[in-house]
mmCIF file as gemmi writes it, N, C-alpha and C atoms, coordinates in Angstrom:
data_model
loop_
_atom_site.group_PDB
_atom_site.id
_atom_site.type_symbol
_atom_site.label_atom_id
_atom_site.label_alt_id
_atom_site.label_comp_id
_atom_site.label_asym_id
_atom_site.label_entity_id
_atom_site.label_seq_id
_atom_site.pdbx_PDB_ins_code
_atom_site.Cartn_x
_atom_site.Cartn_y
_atom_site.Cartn_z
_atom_site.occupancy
_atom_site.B_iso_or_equiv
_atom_site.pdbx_formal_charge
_atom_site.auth_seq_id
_atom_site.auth_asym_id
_atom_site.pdbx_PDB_model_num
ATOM 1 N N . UNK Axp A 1 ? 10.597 119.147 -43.265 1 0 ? 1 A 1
ATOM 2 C CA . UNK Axp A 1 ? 11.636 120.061 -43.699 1 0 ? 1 A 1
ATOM 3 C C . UNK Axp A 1 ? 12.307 119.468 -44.916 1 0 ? 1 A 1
ATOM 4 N N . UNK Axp A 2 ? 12.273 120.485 -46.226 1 0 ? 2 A 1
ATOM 5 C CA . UNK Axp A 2 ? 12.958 119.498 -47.429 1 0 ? 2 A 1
ATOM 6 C C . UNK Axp A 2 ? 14.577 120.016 -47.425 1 0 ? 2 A 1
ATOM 7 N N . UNK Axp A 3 ? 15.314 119.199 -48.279 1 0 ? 3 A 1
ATOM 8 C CA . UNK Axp A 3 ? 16.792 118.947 -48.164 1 0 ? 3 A 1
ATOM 9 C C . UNK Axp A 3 ? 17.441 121.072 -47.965 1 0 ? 3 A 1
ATOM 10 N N . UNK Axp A 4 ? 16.973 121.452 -48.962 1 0 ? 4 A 1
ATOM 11 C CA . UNK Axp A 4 ? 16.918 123.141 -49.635 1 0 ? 4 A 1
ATOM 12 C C . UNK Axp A 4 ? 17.279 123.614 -47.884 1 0 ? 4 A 1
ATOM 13 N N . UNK Axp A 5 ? 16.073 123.392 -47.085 1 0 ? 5 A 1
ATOM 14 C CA . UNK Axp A 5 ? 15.868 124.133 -45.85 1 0 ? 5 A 1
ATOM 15 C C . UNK Axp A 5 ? 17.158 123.896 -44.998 1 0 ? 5 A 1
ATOM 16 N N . UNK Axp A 6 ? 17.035 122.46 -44.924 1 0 ? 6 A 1
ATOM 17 C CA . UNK Axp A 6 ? 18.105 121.894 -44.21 1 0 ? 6 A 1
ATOM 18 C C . UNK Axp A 6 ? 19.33 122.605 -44.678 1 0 ? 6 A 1
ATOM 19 N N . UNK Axp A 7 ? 20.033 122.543 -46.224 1 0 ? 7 A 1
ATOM 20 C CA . UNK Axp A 7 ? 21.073 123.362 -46.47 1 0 ? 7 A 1
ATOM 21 C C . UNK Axp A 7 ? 21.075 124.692 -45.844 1 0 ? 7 A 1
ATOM 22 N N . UNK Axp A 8 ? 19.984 125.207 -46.284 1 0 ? 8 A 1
ATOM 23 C CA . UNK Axp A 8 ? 20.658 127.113 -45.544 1 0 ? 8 A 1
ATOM 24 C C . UNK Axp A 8 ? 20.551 126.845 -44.299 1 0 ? 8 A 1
ATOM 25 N N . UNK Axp A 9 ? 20.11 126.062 -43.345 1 0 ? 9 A 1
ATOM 26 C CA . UNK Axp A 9 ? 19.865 126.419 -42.179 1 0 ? 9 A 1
ATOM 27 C C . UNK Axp A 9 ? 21.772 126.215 -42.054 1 0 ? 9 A 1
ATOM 28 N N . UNK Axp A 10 ? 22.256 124.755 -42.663 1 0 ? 10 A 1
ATOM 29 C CA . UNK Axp A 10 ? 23.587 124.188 -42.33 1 0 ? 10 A 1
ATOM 30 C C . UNK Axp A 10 ? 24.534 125.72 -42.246 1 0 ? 10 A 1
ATOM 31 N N . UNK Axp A 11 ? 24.195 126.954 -43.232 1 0 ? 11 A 1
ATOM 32 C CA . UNK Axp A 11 ? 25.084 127.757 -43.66 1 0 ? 11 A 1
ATOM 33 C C . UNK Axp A 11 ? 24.627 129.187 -42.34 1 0 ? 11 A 1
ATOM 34 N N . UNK Axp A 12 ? 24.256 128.973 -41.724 1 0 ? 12 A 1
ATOM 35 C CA . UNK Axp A 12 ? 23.374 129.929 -41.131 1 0 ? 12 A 1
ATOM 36 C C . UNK Axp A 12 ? 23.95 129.786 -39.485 1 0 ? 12 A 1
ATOM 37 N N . UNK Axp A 13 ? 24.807 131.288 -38.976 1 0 ? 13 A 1
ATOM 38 C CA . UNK Axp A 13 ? 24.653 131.463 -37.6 1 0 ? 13 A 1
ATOM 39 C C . UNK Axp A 13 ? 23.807 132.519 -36.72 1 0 ? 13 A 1
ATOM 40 N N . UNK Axp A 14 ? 24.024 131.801 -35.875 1 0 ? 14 A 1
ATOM 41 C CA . UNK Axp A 14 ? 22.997 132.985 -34.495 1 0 ? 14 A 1
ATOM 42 C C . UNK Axp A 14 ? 23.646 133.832 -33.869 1 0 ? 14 A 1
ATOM 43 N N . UNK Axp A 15 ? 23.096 134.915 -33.847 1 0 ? 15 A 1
ATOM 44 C CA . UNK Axp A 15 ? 23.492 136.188 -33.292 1 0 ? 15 A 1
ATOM 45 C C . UNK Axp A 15 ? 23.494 136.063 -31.358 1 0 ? 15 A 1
ATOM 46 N N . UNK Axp A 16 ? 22.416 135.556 -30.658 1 0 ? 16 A 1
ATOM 47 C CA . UNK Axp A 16 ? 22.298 135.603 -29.544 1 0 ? 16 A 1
ATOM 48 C C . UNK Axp A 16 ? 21.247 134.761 -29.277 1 0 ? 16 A 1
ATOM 49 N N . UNK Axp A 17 ? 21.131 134.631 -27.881 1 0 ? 17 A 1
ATOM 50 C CA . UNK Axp A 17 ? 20.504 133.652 -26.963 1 0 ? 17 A 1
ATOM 51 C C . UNK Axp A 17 ? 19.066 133.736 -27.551 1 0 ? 17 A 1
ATOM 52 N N . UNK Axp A 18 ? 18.464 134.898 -27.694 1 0 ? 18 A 1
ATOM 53 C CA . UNK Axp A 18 ? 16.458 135.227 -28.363 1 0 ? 18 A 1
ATOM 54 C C . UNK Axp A 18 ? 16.217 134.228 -29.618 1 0 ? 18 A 1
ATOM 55 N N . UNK Axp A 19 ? 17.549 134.677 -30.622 1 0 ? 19 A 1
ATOM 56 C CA . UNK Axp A 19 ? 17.657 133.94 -31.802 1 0 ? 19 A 1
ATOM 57 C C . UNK Axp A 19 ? 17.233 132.267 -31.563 1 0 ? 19 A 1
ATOM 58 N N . UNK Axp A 20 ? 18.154 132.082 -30.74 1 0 ? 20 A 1
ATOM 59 C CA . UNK Axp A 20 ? 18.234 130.196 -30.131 1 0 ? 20 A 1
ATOM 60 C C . UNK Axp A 20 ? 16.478 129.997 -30.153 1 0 ? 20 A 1
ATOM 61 N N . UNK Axp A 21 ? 16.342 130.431 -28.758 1 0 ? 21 A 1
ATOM 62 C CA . UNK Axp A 21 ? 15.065 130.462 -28.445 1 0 ? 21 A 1
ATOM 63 C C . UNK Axp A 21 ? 14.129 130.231 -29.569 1 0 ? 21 A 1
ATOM 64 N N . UNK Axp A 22 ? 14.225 131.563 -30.446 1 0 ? 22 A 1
ATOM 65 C CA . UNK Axp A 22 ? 12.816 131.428 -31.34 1 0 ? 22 A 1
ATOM 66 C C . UNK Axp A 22 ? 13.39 130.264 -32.689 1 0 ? 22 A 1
ATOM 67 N N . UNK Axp A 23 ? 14.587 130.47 -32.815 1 0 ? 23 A 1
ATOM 68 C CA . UNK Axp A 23 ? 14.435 129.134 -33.753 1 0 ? 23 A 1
ATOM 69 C C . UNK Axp A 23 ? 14.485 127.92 -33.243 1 0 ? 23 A 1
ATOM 70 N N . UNK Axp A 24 ? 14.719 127.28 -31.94 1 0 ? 24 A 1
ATOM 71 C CA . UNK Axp A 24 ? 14.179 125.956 -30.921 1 0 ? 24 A 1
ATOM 72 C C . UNK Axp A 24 ? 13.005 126.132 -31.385 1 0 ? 24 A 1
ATOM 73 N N . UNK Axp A 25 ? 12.283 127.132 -30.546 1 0 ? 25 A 1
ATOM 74 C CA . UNK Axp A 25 ? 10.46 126.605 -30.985 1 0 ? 25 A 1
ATOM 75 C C . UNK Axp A 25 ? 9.826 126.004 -31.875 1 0 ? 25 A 1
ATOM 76 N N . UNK Axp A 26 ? 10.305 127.404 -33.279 1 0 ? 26 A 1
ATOM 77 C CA . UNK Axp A 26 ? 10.008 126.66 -34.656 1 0 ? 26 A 1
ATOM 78 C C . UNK Axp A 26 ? 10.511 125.015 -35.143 1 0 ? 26 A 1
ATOM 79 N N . UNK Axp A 27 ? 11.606 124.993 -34.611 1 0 ? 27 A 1
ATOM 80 C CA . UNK Axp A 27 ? 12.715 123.622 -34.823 1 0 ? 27 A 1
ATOM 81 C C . UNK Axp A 27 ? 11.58 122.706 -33.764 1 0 ? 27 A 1
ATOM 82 N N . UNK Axp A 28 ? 11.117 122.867 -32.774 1 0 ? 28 A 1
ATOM 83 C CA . UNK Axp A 28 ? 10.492 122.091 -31.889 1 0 ? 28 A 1
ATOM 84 C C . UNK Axp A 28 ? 9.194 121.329 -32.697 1 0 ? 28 A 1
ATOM 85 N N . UNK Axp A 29 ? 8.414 122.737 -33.249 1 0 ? 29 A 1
ATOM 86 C CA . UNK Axp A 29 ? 7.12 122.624 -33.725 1 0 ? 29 A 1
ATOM 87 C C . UNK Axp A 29 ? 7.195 121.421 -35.015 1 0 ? 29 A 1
ATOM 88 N N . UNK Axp A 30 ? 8.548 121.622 -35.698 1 0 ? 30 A 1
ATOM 89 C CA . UNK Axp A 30 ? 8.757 120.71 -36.8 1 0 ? 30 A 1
ATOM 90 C C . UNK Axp A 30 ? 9.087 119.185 -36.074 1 0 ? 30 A 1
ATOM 91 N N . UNK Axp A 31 ? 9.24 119.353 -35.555 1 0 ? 31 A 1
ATOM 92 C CA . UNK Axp A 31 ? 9.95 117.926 -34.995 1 0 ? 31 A 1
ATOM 93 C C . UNK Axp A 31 ? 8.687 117.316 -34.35 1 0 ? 31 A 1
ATOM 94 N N . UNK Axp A 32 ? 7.859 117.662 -33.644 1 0 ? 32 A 1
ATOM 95 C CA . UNK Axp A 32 ? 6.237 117.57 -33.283 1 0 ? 32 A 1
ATOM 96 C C . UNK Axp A 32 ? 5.511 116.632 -34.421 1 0 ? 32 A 1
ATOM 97 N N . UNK Axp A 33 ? 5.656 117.814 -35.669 1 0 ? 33 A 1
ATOM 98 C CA . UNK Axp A 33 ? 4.872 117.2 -36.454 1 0 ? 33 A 1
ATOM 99 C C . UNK Axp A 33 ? 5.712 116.07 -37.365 1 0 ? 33 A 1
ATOM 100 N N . UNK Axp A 34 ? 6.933 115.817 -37.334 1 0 ? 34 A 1
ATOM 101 C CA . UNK Axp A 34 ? 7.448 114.787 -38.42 1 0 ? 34 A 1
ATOM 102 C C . UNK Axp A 34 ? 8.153 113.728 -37.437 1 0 ? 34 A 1
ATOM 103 N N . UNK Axp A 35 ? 7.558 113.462 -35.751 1 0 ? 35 A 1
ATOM 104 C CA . UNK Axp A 35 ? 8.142 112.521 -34.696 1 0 ? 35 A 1
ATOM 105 C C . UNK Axp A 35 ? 7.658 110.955 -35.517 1 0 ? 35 A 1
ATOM 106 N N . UNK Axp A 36 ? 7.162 110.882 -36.628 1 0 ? 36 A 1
ATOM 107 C CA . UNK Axp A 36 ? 7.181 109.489 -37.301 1 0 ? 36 A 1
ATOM 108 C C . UNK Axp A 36 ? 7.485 109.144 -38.112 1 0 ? 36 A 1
ATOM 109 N N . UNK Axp A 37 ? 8.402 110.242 -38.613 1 0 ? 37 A 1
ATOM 110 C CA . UNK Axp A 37 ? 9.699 110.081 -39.867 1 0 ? 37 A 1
ATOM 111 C C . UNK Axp A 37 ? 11.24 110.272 -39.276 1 0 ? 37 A 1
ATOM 112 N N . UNK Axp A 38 ? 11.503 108.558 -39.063 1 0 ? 38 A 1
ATOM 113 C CA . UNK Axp A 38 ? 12.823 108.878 -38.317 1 0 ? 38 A 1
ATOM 114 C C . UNK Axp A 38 ? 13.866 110.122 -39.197 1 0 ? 38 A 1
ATOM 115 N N . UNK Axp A 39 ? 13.83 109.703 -40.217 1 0 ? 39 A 1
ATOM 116 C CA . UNK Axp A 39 ? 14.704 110.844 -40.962 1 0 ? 39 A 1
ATOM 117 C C . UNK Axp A 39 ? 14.383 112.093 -40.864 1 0 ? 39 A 1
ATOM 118 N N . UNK Axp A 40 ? 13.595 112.359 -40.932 1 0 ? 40 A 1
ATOM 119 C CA . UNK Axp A 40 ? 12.8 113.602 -40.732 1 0 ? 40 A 1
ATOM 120 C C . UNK Axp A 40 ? 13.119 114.289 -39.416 1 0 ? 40 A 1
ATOM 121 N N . UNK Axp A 41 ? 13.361 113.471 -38.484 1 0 ? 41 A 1
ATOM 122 C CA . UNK Axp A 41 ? 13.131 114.223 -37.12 1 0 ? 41 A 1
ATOM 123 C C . UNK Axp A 41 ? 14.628 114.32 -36.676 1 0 ? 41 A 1
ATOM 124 N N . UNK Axp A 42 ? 15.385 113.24 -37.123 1 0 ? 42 A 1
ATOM 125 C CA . UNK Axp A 42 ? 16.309 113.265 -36.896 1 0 ? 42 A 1
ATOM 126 C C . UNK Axp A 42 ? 17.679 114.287 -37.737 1 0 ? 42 A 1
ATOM 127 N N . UNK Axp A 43 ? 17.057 114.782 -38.844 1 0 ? 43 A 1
ATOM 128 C CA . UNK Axp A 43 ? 17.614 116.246 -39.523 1 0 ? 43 A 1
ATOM 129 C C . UNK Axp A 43 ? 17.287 116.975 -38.309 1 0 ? 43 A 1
ATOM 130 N N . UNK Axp A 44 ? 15.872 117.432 -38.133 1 0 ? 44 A 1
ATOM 131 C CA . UNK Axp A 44 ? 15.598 118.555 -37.458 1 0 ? 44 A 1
ATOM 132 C C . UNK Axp A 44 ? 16.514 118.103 -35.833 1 0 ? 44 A 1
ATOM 133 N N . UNK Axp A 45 ? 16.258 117.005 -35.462 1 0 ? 45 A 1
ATOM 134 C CA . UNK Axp A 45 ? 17.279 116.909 -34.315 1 0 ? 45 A 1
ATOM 135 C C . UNK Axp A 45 ? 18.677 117.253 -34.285 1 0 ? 45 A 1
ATOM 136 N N . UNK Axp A 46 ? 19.078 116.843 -35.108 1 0 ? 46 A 1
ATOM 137 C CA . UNK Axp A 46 ? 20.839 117.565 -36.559 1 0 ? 46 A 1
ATOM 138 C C . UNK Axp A 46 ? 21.042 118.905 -36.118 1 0 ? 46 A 1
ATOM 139 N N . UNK Axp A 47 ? 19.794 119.679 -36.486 1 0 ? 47 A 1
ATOM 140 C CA . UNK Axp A 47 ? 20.039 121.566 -36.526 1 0 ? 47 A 1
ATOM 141 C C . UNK Axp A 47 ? 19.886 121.407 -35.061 1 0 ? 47 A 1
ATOM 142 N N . UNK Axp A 48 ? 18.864 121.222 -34.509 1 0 ? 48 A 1
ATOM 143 C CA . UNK Axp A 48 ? 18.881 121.663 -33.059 1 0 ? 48 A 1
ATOM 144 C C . UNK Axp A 48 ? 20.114 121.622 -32.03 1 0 ? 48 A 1
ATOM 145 N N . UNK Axp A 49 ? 21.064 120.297 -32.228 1 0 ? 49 A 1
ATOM 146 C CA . UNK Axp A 49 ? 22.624 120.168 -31.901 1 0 ? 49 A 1
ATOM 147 C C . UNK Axp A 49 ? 23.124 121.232 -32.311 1 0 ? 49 A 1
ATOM 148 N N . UNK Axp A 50 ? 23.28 121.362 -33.548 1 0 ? 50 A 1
ATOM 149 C CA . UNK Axp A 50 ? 24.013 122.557 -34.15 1 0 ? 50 A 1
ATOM 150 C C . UNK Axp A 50 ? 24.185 123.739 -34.14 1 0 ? 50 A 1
ATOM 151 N N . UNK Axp A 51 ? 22.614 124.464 -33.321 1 0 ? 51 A 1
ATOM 152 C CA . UNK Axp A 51 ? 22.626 125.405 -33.045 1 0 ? 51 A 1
ATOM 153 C C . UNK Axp A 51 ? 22.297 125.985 -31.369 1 0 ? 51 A 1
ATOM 154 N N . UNK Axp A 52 ? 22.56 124.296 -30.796 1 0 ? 52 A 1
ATOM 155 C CA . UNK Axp A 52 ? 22.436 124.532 -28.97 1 0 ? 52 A 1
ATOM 156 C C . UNK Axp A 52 ? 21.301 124.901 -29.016 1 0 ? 52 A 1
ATOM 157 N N . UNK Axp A 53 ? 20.049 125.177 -29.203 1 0 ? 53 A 1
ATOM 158 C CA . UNK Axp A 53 ? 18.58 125.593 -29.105 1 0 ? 53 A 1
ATOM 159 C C . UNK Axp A 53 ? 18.247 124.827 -27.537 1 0 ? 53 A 1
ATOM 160 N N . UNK Axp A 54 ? 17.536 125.523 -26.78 1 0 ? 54 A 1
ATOM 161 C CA . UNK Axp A 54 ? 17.076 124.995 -25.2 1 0 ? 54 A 1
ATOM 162 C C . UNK Axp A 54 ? 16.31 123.838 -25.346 1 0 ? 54 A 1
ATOM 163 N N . UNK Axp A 55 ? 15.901 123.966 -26.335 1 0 ? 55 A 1
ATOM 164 C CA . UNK Axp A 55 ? 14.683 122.515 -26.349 1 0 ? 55 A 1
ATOM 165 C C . UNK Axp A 55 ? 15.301 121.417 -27.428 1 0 ? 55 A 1
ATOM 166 N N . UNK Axp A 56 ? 16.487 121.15 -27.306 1 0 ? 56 A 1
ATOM 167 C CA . UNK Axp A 56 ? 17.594 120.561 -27.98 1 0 ? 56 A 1
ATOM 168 C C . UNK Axp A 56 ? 17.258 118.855 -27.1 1 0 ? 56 A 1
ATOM 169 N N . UNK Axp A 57 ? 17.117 119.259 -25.618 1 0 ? 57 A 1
ATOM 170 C CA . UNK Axp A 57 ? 17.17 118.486 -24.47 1 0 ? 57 A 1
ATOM 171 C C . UNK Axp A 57 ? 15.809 117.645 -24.575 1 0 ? 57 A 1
ATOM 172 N N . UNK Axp A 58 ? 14.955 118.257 -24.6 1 0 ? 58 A 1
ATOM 173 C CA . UNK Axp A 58 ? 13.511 117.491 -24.582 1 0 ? 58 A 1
ATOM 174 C C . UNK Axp A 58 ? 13.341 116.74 -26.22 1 0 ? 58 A 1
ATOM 175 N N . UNK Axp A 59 ? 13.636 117.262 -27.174 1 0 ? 59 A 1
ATOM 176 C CA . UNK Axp A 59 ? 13.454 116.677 -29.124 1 0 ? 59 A 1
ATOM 177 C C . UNK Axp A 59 ? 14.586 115.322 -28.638 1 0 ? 59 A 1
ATOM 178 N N . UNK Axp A 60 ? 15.483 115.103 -28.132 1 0 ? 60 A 1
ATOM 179 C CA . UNK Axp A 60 ? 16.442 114.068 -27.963 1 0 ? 60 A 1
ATOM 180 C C . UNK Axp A 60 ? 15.503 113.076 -26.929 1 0 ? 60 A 1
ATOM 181 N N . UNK Axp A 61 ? 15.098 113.235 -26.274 1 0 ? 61 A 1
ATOM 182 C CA . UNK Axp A 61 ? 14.469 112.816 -24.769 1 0 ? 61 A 1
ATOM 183 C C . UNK Axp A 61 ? 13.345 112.043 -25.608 1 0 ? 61 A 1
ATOM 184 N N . UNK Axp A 62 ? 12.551 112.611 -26.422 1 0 ? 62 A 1
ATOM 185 C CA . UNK Axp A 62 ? 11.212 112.279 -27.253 1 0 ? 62 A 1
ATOM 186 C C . UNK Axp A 62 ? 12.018 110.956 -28.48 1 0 ? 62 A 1
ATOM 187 N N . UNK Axp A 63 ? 13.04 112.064 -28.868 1 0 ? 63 A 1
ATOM 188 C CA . UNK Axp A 63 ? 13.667 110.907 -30.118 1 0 ? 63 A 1
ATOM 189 C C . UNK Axp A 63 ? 13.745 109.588 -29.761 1 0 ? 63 A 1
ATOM 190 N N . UNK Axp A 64 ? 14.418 109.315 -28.423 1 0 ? 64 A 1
ATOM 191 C CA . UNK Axp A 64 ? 14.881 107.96 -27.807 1 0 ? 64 A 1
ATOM 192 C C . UNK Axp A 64 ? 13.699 107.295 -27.211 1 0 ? 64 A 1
ATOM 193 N N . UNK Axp A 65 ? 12.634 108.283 -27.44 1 0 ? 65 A 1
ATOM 194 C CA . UNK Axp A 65 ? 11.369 107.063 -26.524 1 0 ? 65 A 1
ATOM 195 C C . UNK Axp A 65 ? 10.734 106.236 -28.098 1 0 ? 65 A 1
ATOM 196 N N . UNK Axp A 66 ? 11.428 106.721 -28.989 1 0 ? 66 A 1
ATOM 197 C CA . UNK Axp A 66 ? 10.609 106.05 -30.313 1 0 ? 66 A 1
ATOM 198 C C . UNK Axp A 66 ? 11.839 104.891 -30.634 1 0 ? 66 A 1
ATOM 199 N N . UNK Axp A 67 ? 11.475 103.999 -31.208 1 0 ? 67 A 1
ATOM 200 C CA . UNK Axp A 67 ? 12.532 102.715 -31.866 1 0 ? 67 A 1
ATOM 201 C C . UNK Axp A 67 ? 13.201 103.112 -32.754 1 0 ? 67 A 1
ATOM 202 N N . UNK Axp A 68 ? 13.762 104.151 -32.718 1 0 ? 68 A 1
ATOM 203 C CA . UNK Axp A 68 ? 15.217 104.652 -33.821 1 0 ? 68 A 1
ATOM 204 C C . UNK Axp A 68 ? 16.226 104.664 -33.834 1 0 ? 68 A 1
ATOM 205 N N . UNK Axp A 69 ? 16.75 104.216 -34.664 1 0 ? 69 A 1
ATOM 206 C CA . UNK Axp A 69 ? 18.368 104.278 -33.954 1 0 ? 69 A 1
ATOM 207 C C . UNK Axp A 69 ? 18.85 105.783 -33.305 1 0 ? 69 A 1
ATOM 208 N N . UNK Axp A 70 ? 19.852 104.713 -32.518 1 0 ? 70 A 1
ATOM 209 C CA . UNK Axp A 70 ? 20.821 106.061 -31.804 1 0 ? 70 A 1
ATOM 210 C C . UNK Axp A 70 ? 20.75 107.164 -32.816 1 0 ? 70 A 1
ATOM 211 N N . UNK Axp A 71 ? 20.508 108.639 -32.278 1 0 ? 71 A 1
ATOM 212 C CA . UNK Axp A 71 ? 20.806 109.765 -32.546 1 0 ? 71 A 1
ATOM 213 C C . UNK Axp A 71 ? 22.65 110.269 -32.146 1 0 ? 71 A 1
ATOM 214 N N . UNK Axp A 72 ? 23.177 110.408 -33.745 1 0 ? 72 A 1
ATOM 215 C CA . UNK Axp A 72 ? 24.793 110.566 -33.696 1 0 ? 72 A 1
ATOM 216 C C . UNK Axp A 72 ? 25.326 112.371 -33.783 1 0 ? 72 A 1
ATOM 217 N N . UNK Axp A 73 ? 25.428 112.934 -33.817 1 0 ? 73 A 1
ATOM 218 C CA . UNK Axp A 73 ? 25.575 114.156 -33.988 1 0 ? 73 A 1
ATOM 219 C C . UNK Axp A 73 ? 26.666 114.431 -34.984 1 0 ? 73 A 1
């Protein structure tokens, strides 16, 4: 995810619970593929706080099994 994305997402709210959902997934799928760029994962871990997404719980759970520092919100 480059800095650009990260900004609008920062400016960006959710309408309802479906919304969460389908942007967790996508937010999930990114975090999947960039789990070996602490920075990287740890933005996308950033939005997922930010926007309560269900799979907020498991991207944190995964974050802490890797040698990164504490995740701060």
């Amino acid at each position: 995810m480059n800095a650009n994305l990260i900004q609008r997402f920062c400016n960006t709210t959710l309408s309802n619970d479906k919304t969460k959902h389908l942007l967790g997934k996508c937010l999930r799928k990114a975090f999947d593929e960039s789990i070996s760029d602490a920075l990287e994962s740890e933005n996308i871990l950033g939005l997922a706080w930010k926007f309560q997404v269900p799979q907020f719980d498991e991207m944190f759970e995964d974050h802490q099994n890797h040698d990164y520092p504490p995740f701060e919100c």
